[in-house]
C-alpha positions as CSV (number, residue, x, y, z in Angstrom):
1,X,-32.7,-5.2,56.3
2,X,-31.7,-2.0,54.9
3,X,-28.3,-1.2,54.7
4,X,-27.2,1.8,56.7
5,X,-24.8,4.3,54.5
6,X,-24.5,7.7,53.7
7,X,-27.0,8.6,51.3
8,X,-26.4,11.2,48.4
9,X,-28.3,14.2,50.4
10,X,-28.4,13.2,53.9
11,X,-27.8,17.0,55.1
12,X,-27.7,20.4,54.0
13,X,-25.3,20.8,56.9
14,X,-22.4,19.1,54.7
15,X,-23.4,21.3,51.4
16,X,-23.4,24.1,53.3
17,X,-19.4,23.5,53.9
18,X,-17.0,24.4,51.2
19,X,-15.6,22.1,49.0
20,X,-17.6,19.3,50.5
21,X,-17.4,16.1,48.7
22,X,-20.4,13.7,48.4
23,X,-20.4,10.5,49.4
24,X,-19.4,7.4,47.5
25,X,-22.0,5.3,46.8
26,X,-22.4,1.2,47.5
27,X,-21.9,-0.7,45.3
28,X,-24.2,-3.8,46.6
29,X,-27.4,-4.5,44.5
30,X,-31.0,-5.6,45.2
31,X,-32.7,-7.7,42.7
32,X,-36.3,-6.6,44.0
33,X,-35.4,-3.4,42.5
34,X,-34.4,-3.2,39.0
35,X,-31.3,-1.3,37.6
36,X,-32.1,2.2,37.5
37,X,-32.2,4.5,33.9
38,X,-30.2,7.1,34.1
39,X,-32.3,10.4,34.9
40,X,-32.7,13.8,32.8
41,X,-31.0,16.4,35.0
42,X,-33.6,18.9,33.7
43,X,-33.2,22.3,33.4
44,X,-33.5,25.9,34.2
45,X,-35.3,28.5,32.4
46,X,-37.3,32.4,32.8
47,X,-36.0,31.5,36.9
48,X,-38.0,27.9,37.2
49,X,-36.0,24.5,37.3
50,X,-38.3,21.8,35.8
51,X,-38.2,18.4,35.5
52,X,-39.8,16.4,33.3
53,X,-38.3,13.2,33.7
54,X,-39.8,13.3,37.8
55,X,-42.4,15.5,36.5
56,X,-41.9,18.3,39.6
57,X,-40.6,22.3,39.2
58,X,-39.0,24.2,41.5
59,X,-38.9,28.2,41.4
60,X,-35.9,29.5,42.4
61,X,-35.8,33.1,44.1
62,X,-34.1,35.8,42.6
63,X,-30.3,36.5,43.7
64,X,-29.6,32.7,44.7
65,X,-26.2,31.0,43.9
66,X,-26.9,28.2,41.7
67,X,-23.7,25.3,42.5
68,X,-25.7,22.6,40.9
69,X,-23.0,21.7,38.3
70,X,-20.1,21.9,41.0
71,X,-22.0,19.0,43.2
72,X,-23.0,17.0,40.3
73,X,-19.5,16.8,38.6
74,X,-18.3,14.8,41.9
75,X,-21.5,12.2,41.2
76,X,-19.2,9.4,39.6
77,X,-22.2,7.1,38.4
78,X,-25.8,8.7,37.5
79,X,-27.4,5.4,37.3
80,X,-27.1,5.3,41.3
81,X,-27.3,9.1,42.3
82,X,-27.1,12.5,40.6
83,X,-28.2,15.8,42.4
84,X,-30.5,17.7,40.3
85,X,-30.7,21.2,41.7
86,X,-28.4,23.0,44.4
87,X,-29.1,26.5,45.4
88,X,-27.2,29.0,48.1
89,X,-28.8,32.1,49.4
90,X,-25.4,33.1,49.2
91,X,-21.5,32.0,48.3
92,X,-20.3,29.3,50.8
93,X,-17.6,31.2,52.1
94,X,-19.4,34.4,51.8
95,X,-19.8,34.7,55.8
96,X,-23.0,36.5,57.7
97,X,-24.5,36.6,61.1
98,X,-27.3,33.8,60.0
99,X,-28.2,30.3,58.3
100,X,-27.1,30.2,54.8
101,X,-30.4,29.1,53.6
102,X,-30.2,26.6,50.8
103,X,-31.7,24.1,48.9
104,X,-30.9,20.7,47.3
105,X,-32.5,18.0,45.3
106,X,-31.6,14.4,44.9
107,X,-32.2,11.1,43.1
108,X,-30.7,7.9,44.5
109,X,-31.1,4.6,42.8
110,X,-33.1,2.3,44.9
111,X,-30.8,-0.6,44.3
112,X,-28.7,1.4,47.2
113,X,-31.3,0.5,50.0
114,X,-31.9,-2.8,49.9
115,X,-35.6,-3.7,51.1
116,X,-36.9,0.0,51.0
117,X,-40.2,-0.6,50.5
118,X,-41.5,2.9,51.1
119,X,-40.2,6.6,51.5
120,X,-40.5,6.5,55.4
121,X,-38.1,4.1,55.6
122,X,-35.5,6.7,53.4
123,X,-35.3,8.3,57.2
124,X,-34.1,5.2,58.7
125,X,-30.2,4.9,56.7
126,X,-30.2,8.7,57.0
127,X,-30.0,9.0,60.5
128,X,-26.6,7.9,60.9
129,X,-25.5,10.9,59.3
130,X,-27.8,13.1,60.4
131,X,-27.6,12.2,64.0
132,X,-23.1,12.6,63.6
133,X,-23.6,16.0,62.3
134,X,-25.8,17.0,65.6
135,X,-29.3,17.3,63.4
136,X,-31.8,16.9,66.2
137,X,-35.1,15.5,64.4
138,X,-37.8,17.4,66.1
139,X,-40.5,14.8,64.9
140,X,-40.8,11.5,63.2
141,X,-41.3,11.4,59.4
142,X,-44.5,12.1,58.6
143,X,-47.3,12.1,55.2
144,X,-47.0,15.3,53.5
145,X,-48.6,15.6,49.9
146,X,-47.3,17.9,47.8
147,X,-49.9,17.9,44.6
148,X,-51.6,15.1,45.6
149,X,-48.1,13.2,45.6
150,X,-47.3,10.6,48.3
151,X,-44.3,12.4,50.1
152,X,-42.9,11.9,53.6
153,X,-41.1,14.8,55.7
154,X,-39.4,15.1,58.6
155,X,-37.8,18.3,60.2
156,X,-34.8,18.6,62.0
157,X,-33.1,21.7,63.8
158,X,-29.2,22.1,64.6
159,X,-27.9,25.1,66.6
160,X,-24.3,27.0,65.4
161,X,-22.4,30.0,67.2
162,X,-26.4,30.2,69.0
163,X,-28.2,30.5,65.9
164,X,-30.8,28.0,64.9
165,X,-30.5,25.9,61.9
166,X,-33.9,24.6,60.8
167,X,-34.2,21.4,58.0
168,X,-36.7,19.9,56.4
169,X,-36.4,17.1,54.1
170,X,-39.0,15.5,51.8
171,X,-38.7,12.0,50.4
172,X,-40.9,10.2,47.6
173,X,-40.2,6.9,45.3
174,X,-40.7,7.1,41.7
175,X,-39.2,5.4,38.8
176,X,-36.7,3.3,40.7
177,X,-35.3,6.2,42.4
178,X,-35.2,7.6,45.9
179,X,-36.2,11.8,45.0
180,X,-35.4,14.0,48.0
181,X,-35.7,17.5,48.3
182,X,-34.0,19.1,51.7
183,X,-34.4,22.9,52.4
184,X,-32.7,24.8,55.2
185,X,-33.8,28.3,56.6
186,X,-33.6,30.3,59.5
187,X,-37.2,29.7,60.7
188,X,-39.7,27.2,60.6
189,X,-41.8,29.6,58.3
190,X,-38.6,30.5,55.8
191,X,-38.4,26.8,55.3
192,X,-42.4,26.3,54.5
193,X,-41.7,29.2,52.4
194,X,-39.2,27.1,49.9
195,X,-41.2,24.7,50.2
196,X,-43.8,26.3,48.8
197,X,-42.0,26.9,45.5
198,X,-42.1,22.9,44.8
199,X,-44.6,21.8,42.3
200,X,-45.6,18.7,40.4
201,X,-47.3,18.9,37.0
202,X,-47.7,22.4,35.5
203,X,-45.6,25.2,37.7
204,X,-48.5,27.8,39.0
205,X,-47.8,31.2,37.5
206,X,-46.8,34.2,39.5
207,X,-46.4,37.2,38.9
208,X,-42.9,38.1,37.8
209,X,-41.4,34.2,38.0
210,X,-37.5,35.3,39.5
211,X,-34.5,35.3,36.7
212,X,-32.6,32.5,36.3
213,X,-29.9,32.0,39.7
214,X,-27.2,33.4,39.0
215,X,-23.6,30.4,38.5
């Protein structure tokens, strides 16, 4: 049976609060799934975040707040979870009358959910948290290939001071890791809009790829 914890990115909700912390992570093991590598962090260049180590790139729009080192620095032990890109419309604490729209990605060793056989599953551990924090899931997890890769999605929506939060998190396995990527807008449509910016393989090139965001 899986083992409910908190996962590495269960929300955007608790990123989007300053000085959050992330969660520690378990220490139990599971010999179906072998000890974990630690992964390549990647990197960020001309405004694109690639990684070759997942084999993915993200393009990050101009003007975002780039916190990526901040959240990784309380990651005690890569070989179980490391958070590979973490991007802010705006500062945390930097108030406004909407959604703070943001974006993170995660890797989570496998060995932390014992008998996760496949990415749908990822949503099951999650929930805990997700359902504390008041993220109503507006769906259940559902196929969504990105490339031709086998990803699963589900959506959530949260409402604060009457404004809706909308969150969208996609989940895949590869290389003994858990890889999650969760997005947060004001809209539906802003959120399939950073979505949109995820690729695997070769980034497509636009016109005018955004500067690097800004630390």
């Amino acid at each position: 049976m899986i083992i409910r914890r908190l996962a590495l990115v269960v929300s955007l909700f608790e990123c989007l609060l300053p000085c959050s912390s992330l969660p520690a992570q378990n220490a139990n093991q599971d010999s179906t799934h072998p000890a974990a590598i630690v992964v390549d962090p990647g990197e960020t260049s001309n405004g694109v975040y690639r990684n070759r180590f997942f084999g993915f790139s993200y393009r990050i729009r101009y003007g975002w707040l780039d916190r990526t080192d901040e959240m990784r620095d309380v990651s005690t032990d890569p070989r179980k979870s490391t958070v590979l890109l973490s991007l802010f419309e705006r500062p945390p604490l930097a108030r406004g009358s909407d959604v703070n729209s943001a974006i993170i990605i995660g890797a989570e060793s496998l060995s932390s959910y014992p008998g996760l056989k496949n990415a749908a599953q990822y949503f099951g551990p999650i929930s805990e948290v997700t359902d504390a924090k008041g993220m109503r899931p507006v769906n259940e997890p559902y196929e969504f290939p990105v490339d031709g890769k086998p990803i699963v999605r589900r959506d959530y929506m949260k409402q604060i001071s009457g404004v809706a939060m909308h969150q969208s998190t996609l989940a895949m396995l590869s290389r003994g890791y858990v890889l999650s990527f969760t997005f947060i807008g004001n809209s539906d449509e802003e959120v399939q809009e950073l979505i949109e910016f995820l690729r695997f393989g070769s980034p497509r090139k636009t016109a005018g790829n955004a500067p690097k965001a800004s630390k």
